[in-house]
PAVEX-533757 format. One record per residue: residue number from 0; residue in one letter; x, y, z of N, C-alpha, C in turn. Coordinates in pm, 1 decimal. Atoms other than C-alpha are relative to their C-alpha. Layout:
! PAVEX-533757
     k   r       n.px       n.py       n.pz      ca.px      ca.py      ca.pz       c.px       c.py       c.pz
   NUM   A          X          Y          Z          X          Y          Z          X          Y          Z
...
***
This chain:
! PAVEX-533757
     k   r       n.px       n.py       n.pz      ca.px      ca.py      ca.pz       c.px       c.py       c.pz
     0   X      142.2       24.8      -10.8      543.0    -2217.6    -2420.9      -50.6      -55.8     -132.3
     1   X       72.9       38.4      152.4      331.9    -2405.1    -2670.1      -69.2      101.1      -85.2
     2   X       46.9      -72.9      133.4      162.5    -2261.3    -2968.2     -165.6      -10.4       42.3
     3   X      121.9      -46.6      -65.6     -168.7    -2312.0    -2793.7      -21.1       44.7      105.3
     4   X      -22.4     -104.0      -90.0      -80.2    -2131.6    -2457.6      -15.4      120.6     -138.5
     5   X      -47.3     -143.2       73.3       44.3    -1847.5    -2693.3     -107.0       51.2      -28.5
     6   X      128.4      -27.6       24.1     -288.0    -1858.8    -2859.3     -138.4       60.0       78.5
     7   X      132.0      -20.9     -169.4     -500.8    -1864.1    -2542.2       80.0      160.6       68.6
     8   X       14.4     -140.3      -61.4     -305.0    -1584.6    -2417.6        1.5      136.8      -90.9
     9   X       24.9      -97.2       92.6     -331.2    -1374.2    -2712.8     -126.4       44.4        4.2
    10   X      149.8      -69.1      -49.3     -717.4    -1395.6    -2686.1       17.1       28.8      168.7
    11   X       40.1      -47.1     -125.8     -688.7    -1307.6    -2330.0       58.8      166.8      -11.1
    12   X      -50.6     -147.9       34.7     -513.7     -970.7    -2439.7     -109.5       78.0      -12.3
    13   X       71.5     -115.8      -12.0     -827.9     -801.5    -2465.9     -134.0        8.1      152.0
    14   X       17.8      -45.6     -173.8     -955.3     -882.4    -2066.2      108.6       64.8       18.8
    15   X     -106.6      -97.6      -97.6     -589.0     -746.8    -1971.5      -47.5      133.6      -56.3
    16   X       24.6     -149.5       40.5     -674.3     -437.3    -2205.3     -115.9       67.0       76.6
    17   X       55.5      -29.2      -47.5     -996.8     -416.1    -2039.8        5.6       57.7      168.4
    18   X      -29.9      -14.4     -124.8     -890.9     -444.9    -1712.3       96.0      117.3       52.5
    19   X      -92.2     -112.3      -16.7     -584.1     -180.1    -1771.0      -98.0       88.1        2.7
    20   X      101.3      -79.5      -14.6     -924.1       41.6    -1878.1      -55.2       11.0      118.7
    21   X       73.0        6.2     -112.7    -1124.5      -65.8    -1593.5       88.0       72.1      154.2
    22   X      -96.3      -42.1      -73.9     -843.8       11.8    -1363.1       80.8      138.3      -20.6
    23   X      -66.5     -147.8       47.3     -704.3      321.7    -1531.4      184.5      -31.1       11.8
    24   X     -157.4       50.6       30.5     -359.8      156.3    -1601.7      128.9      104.7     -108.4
    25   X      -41.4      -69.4      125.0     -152.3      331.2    -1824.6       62.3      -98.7      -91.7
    26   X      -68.8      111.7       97.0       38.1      148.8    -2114.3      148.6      -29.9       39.4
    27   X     -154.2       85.1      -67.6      388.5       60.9    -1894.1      -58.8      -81.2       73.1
    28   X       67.0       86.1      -71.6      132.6      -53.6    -1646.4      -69.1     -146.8      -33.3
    29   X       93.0      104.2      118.7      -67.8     -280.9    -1893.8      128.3      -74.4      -40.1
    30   X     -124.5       97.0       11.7      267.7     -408.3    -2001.3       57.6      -75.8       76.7
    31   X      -50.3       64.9     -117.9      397.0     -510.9    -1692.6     -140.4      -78.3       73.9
    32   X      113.9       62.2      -24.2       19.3     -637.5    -1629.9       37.5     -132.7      -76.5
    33   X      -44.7       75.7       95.6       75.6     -846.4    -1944.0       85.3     -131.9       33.4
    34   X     -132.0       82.2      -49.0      396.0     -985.1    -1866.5      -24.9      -93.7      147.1
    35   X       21.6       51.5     -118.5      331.6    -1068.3    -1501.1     -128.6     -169.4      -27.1
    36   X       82.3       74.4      -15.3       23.8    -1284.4    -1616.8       83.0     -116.7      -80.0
    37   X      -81.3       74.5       48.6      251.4    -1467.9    -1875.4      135.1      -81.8       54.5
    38   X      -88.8       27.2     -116.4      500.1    -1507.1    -1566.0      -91.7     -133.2       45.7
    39   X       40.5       89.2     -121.7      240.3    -1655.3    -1363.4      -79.6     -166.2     -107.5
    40   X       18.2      133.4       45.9       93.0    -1891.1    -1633.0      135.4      -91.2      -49.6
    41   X      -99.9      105.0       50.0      410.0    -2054.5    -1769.5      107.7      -66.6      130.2
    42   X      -10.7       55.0     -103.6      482.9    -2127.5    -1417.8      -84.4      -89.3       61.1
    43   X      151.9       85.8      -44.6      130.2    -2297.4    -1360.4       61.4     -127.0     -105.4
    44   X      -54.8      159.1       77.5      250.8    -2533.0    -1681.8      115.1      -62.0       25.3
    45   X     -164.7       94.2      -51.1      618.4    -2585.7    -1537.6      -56.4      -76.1      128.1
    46   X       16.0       79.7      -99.4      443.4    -2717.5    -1233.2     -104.1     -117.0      -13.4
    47   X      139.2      127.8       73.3      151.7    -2923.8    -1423.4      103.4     -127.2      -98.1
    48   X      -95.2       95.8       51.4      462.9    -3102.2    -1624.3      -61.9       33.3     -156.2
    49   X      -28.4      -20.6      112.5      467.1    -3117.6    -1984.9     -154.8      -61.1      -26.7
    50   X      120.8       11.1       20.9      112.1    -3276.9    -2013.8     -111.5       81.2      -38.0
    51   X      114.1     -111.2       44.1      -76.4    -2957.4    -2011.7       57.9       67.9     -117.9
    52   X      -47.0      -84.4      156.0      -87.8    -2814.0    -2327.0      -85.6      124.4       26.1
    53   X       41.8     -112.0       24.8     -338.3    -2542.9    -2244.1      -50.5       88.3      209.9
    54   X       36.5      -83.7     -120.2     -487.4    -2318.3    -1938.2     -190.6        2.2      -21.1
    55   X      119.0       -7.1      -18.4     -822.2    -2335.6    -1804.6      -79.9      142.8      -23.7
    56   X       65.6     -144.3       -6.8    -1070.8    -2025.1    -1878.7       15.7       48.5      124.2
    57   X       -5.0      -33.3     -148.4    -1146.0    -2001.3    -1523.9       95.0       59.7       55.5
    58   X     -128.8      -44.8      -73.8     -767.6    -1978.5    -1430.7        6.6       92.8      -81.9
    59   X      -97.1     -136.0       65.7     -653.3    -1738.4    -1710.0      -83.2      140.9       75.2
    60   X       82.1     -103.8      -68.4     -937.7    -1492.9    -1569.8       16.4       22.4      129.9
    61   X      -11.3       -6.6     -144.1     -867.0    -1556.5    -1194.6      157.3       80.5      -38.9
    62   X     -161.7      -51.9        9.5     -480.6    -1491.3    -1315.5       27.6      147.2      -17.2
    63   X      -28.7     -135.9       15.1     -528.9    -1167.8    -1456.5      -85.6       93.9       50.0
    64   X       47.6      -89.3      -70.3     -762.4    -1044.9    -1213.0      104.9       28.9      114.1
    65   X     -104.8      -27.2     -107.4     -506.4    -1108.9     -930.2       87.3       51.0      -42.9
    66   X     -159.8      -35.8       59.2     -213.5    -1009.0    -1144.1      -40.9      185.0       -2.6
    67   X       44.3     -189.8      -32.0     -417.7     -653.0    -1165.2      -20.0       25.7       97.2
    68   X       -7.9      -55.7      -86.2     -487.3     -624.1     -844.6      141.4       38.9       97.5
    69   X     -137.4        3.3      -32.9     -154.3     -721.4     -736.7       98.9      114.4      -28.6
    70   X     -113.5     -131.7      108.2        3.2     -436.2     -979.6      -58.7       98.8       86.5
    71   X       64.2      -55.1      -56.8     -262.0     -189.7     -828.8       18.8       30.1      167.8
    72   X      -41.3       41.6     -147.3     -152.4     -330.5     -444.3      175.5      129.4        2.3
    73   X     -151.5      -30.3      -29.3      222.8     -228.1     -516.4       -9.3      147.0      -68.0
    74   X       11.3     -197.6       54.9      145.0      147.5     -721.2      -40.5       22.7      138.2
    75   X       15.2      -68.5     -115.9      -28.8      219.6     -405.8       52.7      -41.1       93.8
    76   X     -109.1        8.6     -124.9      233.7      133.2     -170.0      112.8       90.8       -4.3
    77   X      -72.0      -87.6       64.8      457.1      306.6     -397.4        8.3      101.6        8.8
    78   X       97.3     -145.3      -53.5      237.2      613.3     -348.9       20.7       50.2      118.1
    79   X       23.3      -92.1     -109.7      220.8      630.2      -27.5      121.8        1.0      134.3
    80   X     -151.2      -40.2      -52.8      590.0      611.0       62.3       47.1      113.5       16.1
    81   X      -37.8     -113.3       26.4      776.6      888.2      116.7      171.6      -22.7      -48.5
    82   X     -122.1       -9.4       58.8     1077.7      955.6      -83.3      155.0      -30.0       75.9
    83   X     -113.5       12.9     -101.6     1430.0      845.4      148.1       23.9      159.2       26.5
    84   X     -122.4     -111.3       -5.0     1593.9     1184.0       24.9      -92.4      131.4       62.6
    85   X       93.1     -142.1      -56.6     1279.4     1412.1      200.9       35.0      -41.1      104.4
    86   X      -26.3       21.0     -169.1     1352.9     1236.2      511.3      123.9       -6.9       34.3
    87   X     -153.0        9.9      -25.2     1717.8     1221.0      506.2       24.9      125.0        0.7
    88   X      -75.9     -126.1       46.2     1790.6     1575.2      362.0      -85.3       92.6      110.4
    89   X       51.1      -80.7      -73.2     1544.8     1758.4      650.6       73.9       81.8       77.6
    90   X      -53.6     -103.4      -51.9     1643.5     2026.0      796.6       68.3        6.1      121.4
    91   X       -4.2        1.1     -141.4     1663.3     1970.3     1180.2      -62.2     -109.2       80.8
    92   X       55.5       94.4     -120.2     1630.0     1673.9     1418.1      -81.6       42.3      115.1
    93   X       75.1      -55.5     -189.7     1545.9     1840.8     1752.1      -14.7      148.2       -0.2
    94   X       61.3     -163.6      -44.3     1354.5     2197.3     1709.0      -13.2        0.2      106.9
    95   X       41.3      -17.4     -137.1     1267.5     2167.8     2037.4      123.4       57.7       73.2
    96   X     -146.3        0.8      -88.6     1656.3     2132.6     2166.7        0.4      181.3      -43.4
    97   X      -46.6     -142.8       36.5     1708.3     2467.3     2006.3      -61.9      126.8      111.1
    98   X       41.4      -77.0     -119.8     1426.0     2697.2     2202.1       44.1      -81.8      160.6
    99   X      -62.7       -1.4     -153.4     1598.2     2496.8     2530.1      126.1       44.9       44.4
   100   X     -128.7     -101.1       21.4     1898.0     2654.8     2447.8      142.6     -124.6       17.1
   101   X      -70.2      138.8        1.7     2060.5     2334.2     2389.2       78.8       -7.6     -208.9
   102   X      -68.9        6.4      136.4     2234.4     2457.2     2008.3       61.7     -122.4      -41.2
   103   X      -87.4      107.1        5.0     2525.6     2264.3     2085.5      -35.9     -161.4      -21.8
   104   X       65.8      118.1        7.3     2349.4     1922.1     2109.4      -91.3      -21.8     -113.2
   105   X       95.3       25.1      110.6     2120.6     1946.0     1818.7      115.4       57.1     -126.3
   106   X     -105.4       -6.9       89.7     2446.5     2055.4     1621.0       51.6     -106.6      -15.7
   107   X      -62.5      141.4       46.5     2642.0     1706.6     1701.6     -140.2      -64.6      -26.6
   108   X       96.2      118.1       28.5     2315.8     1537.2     1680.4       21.2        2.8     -147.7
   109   X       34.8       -7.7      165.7     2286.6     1624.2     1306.6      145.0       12.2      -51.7
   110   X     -143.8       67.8       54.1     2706.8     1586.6     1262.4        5.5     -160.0       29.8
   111   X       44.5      161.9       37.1     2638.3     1232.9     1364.8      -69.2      -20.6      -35.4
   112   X       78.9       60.8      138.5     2354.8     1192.0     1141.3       85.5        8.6      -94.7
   113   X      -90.2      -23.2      144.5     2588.7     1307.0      863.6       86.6     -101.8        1.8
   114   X     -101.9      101.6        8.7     2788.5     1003.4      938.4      -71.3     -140.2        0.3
   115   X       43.7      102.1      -74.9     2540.8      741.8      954.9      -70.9      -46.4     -187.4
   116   X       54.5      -34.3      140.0     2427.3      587.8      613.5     -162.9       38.6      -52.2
   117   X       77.5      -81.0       41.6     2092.9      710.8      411.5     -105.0      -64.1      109.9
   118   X      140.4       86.4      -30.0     1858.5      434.1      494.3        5.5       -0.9      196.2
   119   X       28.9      -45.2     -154.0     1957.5      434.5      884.7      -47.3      113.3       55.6
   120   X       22.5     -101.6      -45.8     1964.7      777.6      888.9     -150.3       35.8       24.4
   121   X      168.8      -84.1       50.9     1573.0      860.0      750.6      -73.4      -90.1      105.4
   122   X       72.0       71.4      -64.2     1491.7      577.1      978.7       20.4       41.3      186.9
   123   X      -46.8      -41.5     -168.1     1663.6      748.6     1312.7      -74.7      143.3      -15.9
   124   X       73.8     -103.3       30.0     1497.9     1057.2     1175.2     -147.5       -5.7       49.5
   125   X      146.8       36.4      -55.3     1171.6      916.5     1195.6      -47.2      -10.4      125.4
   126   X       40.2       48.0     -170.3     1202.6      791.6     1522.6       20.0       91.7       77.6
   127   X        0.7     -125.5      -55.7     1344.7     1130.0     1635.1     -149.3       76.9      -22.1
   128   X      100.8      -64.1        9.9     1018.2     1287.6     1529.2     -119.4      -79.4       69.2
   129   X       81.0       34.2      -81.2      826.9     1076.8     1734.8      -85.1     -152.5      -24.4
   130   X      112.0       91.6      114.6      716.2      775.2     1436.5        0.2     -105.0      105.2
   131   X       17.4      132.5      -13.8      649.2      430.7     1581.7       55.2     -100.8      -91.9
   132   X      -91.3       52.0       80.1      823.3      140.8     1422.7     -119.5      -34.0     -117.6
   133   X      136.0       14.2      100.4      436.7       45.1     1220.2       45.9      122.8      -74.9
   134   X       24.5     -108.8       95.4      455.9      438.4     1077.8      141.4      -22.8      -93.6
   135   X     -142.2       -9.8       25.2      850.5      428.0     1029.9        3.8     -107.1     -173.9
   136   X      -30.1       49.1       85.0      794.9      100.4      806.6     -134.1       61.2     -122.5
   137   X       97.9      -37.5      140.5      459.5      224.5      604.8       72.5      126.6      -97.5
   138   X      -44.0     -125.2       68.2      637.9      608.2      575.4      103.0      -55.7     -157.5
   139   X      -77.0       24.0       94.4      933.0      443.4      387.6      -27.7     -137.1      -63.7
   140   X       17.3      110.3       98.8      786.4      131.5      224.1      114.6     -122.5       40.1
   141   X      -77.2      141.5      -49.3     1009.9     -138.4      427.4      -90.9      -78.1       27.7
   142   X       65.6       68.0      -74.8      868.3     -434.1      595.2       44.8       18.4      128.8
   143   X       19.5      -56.1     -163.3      816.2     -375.4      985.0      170.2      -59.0       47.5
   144   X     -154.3       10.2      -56.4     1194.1     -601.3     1041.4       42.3       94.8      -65.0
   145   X      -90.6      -37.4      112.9     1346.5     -393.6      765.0       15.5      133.0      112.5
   146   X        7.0      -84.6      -97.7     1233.8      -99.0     1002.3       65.7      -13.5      109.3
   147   X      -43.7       -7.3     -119.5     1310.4     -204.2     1317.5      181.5      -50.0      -24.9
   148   X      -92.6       11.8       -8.4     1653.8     -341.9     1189.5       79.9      160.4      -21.5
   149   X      -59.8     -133.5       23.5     1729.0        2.4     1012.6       34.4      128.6      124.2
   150   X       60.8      -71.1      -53.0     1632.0      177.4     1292.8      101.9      -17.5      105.6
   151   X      -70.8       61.9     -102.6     1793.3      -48.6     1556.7      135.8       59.8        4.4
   152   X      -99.3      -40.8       90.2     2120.0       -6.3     1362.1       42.1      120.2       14.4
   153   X      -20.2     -131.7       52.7     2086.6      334.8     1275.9       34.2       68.8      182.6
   154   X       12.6     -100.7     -156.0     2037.4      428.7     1665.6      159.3      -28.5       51.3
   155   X     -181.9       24.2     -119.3     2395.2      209.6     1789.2       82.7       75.5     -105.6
   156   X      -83.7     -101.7       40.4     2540.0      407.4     1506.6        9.0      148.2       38.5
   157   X       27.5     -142.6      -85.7     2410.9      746.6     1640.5       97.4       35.4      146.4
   158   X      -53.4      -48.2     -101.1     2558.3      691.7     1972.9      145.5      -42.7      -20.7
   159   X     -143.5       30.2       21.6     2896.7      567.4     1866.8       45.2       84.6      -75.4
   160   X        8.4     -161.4       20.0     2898.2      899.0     1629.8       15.8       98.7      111.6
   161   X      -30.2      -90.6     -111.5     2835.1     1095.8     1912.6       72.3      -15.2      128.8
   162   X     -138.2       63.1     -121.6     3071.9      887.0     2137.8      134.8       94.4      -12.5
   163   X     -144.9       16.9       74.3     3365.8      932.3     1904.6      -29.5      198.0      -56.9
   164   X       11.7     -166.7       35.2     3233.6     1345.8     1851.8       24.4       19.0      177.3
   165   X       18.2      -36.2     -153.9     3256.2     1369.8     2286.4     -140.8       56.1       32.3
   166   X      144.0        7.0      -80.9     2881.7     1350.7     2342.4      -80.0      -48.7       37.2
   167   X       70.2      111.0      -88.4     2827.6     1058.7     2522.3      -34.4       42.1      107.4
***
């Protein structure tokens, strides 16, 4: 980057500071705020060609408002995931099977989970508890294919587990 980018984004260092304030950022956050905006401008001048020597006010301010909200977008997605290893490591697939007096079956069910890998598993989990493929992808932070492939997946592994256990 030139020596007057550098400049321009040095004075812009105290909107990102503001904005980490305004936002309640912490200082990894503000860093990776930082960085991201320095991402997105020296990509604005690789696509303007060597001509631009500097960045518009307008843009640097549009840049690091989106670049904070953007950061802000992905913490709270982050948030409101749930961990793989709470949904993998649970206790019991089918409470229900149990008061029907169905042990046996909710025993291989959960020896073929134990054979199935993490990410299918938490995702055949889900769907055992009743999720929809929308909840399945918000619970674990996939995108809705990522879900329905995991899921898909995870289920022809389930019954080929319990094929190859004799409980087809």
């Amino acid at each position: 980057m030139s020596r007057r980018v550098e400049a321009q984004l040095e004075q812009w260092t105290r909107l990102v500071r503001r904005v980490a304030l305004r936002f309640e950022l912490d200082a990894a956050d503000a860093d990776e705020l930082s960085q991201d905006i320095r991402i997105r401008i020296w990509r604005a001048l690789q696509s303007g060609g060597e001509k631009r020597s500097g960045v518009a006010s307008s843009y640097m301010y549009a840049t690091v408002m989106s670049a904070a909200i953007d950061l802000l977008r992905r913490r709270r997605r982050r948030r409101a995931t749930v961990p793989l290893d709470a949904i993998t490591g649970r206790e019991s697939v089918a409470p229900r099977a149990t008061t029907m007096g169905e042990p046996d079956l909710v025993g291989a069910l959960e020896a073929a989970l134990a054979g199935i890998s993490d990410t299918r598993r938490a995702a055949v989990r889900l769907h055992l508890e009743g999720k929809n493929l929308a909840e399945i992808a918000s619970l674990s932070g996939w995108t809705s294919a990522q879900a329905r492939n995991l899921l898909y997946r995870g289920l022809s592994d389930l019954r080929e587990s319990l094929h190859r256990l004799g409980h087809a």
